[in-house]
N, C-alpha and C positions, 0 to 999 in steps of 0.2 A: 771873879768867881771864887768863892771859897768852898771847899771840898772838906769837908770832915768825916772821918771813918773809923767805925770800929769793930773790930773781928768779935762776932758773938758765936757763942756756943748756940744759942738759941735765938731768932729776933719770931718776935710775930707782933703786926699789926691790925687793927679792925678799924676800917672807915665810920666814925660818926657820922658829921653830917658837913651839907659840901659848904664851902666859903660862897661869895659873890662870884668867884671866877672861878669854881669848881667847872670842870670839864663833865658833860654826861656821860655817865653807867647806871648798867644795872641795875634797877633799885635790889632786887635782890643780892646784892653783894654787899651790903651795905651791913654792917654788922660780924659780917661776918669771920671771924680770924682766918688770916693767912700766916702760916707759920714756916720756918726757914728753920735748920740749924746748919753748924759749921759755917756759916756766913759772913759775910764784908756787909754791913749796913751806911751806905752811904748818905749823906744829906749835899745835897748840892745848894749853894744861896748864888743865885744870879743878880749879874747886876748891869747896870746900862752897857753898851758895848763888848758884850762878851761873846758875841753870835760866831765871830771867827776861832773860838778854842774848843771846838769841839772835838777836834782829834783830840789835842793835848790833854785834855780832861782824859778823855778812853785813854788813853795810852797810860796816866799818872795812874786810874783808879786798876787798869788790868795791874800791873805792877805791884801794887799795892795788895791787889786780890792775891798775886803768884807769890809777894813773900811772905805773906801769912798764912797761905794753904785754904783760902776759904773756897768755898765749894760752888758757892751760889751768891751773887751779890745785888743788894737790895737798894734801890736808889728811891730816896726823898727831894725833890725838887720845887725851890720856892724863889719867889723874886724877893728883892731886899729895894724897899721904896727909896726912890732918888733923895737923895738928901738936897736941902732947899740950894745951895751951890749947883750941882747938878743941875737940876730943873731951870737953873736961871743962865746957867751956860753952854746947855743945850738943850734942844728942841723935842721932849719927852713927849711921845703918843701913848697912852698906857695898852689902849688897845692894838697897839705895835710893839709894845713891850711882855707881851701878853703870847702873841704868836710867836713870836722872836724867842723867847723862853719856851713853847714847847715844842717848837721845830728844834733847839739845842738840847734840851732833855732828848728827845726820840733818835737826832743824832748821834746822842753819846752810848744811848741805849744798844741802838742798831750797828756800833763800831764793835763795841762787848763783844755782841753775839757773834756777829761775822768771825769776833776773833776766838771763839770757842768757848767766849764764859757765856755760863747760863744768869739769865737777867732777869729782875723782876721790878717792874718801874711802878712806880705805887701812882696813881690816880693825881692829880694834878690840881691843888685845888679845893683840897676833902682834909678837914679836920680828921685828927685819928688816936686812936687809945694803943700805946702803943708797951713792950713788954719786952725786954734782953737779958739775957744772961750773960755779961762779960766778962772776960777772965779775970783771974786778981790783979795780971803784974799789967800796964800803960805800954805792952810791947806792940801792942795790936792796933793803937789810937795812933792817927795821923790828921795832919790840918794843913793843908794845900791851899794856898792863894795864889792864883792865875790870874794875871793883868790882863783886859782887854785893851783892843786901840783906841776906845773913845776919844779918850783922854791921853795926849804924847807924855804930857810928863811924867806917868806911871810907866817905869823902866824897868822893874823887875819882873821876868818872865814867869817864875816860879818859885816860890818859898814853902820852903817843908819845915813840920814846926813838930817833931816827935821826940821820945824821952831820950836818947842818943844826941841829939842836936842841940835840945837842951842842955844838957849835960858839959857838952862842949861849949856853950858861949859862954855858961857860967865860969868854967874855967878860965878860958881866953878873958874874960872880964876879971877875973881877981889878979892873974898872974900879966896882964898888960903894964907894958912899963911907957911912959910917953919917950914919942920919937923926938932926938933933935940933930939938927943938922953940924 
């Protein structure tokens, strides 16, 4: 699962038109802007095996929402096609990857609010015209990769990838001296 976010002054989005695996709404909603300001805009990209990180996910983006002060946070949720490895080393249903992806979107949703933030999970499935105003300075943007179990070899729980972190490995990379015994 990767997580990326960014605190806008302003986000609004308007539903185009839906994909093959658009979820049904309203036709009237369809077009029409929904607008957010002081906001956490998330995008979530799922990927096979990730049906067990849905606390983890709530837990990363509430965090995320509480040290930026956003007020209201906006979630974009999309699958990310198995890549042909995948597919040939395990047993992909799409229309099981399909449910599995929106039962963990509505779970991550439904953790949010329980936990006080206010939510707005965008339609699932719907191309969309989409509009932000972000601050100048990268303090805001954050990129979270959460390992599912599919796969044992993927060992890392969590990687945070913001401009502080960066900052730091560039360092540790120039100022590295090799170890010898």
């Amino acid at each position: 699962m990767l997580i990326d976010s960014s605190r806008c002054r302003t986000f609004e989005y308007a539903l185009t038109r839906p994909s093959p695996c658009a979820v049904g709404i309203d036709p009237a909603v369809v077009g029409r802007a929904n607008r957010f300001s002081d906001c956490l805009a998330v995008s979530i990209e799922l990927e096979h095996g990730d049906c067990g990180l849905g606390a983890v996910a709530a837990k990363v983006i509430r965090r995320v929402a509480d040290r930026t002060g956003a007020t209201h946070i906006v979630i974009h949720g999309f699958i990310r096609p198995p890549a042909a490895h995948e597919r040939a080393r395990f047993r992909i249903d799409p229309l099981t990857e399909l449910a599995d992806a929106l039962d963990l979107l509505g779970e991550i949703a439904e953790r949010l609010t329980q936990s006080g933030q206010s939510v707005q999970l965008m339609p699932f499935g719907w191309y969309t015209d989409i509009r932000s105003d972000l601050p100048e300075s990268n303090q805001g943007r954050h990129s979270i990769h959460l390992h599912g179990g599919a796969d044992p070899s993927r060992r890392l729980v969590a990687g945070l990838d913001h401009p502080t972190i960066r900052q730091f490995r560039r360092e540790a990379e120039r100022t590295a001296t090799p170890f010898s015994a």
